[in-house]
PASEBA-1860 file (N, C-alpha, C; in nm, 3 decimals):
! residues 105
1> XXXXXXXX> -2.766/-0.565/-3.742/-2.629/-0.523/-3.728/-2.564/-0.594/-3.610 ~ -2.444/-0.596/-3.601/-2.344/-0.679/-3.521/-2.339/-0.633/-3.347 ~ -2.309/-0.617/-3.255/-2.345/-0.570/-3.165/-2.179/-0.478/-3.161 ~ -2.190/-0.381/-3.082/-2.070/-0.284/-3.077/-2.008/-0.379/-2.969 ~ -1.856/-0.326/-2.936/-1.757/-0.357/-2.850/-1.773/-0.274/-2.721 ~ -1.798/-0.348/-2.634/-1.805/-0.261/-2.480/-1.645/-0.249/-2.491 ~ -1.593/-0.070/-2.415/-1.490/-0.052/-2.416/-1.492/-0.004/-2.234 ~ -1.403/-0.039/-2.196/-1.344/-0.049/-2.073/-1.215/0.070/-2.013
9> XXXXXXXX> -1.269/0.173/-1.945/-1.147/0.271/-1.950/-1.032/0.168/-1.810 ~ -0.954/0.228/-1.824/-0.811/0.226/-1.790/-0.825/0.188/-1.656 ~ -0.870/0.258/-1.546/-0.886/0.212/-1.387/-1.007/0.131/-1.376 ~ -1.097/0.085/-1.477/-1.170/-0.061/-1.427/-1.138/-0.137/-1.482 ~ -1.025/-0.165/-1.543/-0.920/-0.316/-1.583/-0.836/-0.340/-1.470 ~ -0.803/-0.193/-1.404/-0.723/-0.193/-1.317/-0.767/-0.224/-1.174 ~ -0.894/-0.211/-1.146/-1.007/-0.215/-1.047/-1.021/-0.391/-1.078 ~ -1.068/-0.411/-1.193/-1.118/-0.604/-1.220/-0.994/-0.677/-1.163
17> XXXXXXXX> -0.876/-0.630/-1.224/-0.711/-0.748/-1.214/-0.732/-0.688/-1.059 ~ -0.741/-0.600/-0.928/-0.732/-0.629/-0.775/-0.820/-0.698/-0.763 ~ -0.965/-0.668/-0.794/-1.046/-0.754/-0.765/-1.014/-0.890/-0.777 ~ -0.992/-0.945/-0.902/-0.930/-1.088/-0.890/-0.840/-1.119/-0.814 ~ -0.737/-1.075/-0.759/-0.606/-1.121/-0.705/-0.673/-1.115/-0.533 ~ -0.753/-1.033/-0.536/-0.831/-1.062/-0.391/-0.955/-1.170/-0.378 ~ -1.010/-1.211/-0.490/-1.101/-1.305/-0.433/-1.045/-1.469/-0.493 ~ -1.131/-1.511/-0.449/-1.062/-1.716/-0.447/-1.169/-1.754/-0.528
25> XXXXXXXX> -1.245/-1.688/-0.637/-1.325/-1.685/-0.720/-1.215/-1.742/-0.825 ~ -1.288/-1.841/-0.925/-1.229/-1.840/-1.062/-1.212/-1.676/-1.179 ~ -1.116/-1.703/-1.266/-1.154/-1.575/-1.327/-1.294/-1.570/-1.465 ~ -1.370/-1.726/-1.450/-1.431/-1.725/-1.555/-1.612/-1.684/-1.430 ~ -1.601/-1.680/-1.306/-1.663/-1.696/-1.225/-1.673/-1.482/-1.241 ~ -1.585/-1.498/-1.178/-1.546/-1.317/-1.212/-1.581/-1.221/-1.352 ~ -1.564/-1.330/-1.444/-1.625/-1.254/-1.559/-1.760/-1.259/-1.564 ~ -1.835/-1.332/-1.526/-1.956/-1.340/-1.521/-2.036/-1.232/-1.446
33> XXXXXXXX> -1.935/-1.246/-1.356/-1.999/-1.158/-1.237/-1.992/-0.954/-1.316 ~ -1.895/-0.962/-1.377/-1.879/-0.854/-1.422/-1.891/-0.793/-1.527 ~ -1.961/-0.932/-1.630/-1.958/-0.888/-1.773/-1.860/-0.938/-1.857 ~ -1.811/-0.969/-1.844/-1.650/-0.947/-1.897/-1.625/-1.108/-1.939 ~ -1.595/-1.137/-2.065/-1.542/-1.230/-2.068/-1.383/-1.278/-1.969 ~ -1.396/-1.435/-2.001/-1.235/-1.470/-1.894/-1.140/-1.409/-1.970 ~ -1.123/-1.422/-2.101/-1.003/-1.422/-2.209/-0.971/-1.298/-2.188 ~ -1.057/-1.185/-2.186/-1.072/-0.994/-2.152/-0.973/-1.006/-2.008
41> XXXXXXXX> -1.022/-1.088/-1.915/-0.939/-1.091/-1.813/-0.813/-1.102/-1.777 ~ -0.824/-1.231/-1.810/-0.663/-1.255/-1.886/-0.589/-1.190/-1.934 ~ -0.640/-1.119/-2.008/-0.561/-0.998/-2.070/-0.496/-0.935/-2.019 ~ -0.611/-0.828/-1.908/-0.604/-0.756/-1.806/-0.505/-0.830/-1.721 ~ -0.555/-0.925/-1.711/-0.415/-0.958/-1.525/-0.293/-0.943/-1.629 ~ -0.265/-1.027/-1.764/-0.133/-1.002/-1.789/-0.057/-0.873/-1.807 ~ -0.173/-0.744/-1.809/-0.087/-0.624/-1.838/-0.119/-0.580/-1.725 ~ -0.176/-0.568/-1.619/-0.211/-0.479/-1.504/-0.188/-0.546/-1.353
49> XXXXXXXX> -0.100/-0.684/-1.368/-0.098/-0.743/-1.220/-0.017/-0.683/-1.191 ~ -0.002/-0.668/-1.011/0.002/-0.661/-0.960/0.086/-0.736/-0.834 ~ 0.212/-0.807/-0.816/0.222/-0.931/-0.699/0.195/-0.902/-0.606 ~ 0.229/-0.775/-0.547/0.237/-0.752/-0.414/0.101/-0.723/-0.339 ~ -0.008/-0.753/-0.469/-0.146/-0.701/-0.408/-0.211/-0.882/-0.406 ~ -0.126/-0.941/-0.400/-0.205/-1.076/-0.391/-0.214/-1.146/-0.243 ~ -0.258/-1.232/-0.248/-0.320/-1.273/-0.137/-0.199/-1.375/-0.085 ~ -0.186/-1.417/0.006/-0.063/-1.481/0.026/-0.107/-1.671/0.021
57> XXXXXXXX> -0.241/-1.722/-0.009/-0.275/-1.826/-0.023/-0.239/-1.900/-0.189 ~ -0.185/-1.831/-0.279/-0.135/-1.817/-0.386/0.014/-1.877/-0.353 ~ 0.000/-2.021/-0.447/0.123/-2.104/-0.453/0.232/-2.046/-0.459 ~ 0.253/-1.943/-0.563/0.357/-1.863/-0.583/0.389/-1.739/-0.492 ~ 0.306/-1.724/-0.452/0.351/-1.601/-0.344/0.395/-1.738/-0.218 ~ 0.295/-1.799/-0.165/0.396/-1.886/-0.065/0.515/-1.935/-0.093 ~ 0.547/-2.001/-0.235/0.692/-2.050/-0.254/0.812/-1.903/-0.244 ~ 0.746/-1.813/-0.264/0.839/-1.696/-0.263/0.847/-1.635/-0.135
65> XXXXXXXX> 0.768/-1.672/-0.040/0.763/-1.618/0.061/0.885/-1.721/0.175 ~ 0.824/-1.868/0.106/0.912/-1.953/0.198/1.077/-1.978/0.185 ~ 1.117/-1.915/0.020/1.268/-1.908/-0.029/1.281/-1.765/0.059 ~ 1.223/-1.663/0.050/1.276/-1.525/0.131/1.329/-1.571/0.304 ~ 1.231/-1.649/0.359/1.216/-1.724/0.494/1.340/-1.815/0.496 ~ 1.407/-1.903/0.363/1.515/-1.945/0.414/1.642/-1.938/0.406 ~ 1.611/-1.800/0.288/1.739/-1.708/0.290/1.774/-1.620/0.398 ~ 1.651/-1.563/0.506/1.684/-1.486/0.574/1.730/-1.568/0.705
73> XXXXXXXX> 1.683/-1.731/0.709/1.717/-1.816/0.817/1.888/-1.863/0.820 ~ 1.928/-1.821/0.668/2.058/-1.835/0.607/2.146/-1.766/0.710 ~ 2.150/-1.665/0.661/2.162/-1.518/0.684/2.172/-1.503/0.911 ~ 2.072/-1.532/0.929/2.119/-1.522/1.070/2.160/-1.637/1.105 ~ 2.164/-1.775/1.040/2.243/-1.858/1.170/2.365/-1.834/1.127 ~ 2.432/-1.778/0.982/2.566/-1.673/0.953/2.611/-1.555/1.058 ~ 2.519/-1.489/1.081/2.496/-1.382/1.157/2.598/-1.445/1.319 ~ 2.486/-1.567/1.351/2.485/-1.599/1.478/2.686/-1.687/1.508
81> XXXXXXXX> 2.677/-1.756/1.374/2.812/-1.830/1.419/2.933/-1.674/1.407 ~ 2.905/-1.552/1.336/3.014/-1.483/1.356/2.978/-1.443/1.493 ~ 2.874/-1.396/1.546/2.885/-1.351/1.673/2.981/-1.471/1.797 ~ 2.933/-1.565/1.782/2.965/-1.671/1.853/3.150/-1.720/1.791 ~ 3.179/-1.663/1.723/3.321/-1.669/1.642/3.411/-1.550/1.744 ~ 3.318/-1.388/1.721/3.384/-1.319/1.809/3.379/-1.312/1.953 ~ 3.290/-1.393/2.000/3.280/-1.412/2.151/3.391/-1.478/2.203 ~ 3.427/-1.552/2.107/3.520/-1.670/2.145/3.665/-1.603/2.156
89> XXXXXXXX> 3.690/-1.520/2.066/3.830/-1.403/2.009/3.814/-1.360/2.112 ~ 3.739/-1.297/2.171/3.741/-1.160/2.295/3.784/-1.209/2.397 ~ 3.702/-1.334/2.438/3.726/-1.422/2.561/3.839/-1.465/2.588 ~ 3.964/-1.533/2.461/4.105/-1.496/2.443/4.179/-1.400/2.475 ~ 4.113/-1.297/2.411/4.203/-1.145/2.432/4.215/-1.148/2.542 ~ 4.069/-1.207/2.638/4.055/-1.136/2.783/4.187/-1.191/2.862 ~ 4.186/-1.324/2.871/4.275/-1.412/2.904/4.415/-1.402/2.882 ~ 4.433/-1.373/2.753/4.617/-1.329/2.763/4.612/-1.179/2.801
97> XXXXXXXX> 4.489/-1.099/2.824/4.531/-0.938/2.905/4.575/-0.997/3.047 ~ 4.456/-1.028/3.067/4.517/-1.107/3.228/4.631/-1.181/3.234 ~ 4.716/-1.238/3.121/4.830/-1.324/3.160/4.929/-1.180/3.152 ~ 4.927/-1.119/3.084/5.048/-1.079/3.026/5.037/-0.974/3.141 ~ 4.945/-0.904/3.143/4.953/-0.756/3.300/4.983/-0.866/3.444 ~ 4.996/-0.951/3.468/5.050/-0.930/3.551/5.178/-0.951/3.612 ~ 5.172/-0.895/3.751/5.380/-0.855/3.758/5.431/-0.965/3.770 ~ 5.583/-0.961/3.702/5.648/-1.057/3.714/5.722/-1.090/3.814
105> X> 5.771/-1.202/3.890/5.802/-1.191/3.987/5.972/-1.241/3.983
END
């Protein structure tokens, strides 16, 4: 007779896809290690990943990490020229308070 189907409950697909996203193991390296064919794996990461549990040596988490890094570098030298916009306004204001208060002679 044919051999039965090992069946896999729900939190050790979910347990295998962290495990992978944490080690720098292949996933055909990982199946071995666990039984599990790669293709089973595959599976698993496509329904049970995870991004935010990955490792940050992962191409795609660095490219996403380095667009967040130069949107937020965006963002404050924006930040910095309005500050430096209103420094400049105030420093005006200051200057015609002082022209205009004082007495006329």
């Amino acid at each position: 007779m044919g051999e039965q189907r090992k069946r896999y409950n729900e939190k050790f697909k979910r347990e295998a896809v962290k495990y992978i996203q944490q080690q720098t193991k292949t996933v055909v390296e990982i199946g071995e290690e666990l039984g599990v064919s790669p293709g089973v794996l595959h599976s698993w990461l496509a329904k049970y990943r995870e991004f935010g549990n990955e490792p940050v040596n992962h191409a795609e988490k660095v490219r996403e990490l380095e667009q967040r890094l130069a949107e937020q570098e965006k963002e404050l030298r924006a930040r910095e020229q309005r500050i430096a916009d209103v420094e400049e306004e105030l420093a005006i204001v200051k200057k015609a308070v002082h022209i205009f208060s004082k007495p006329k002679n």
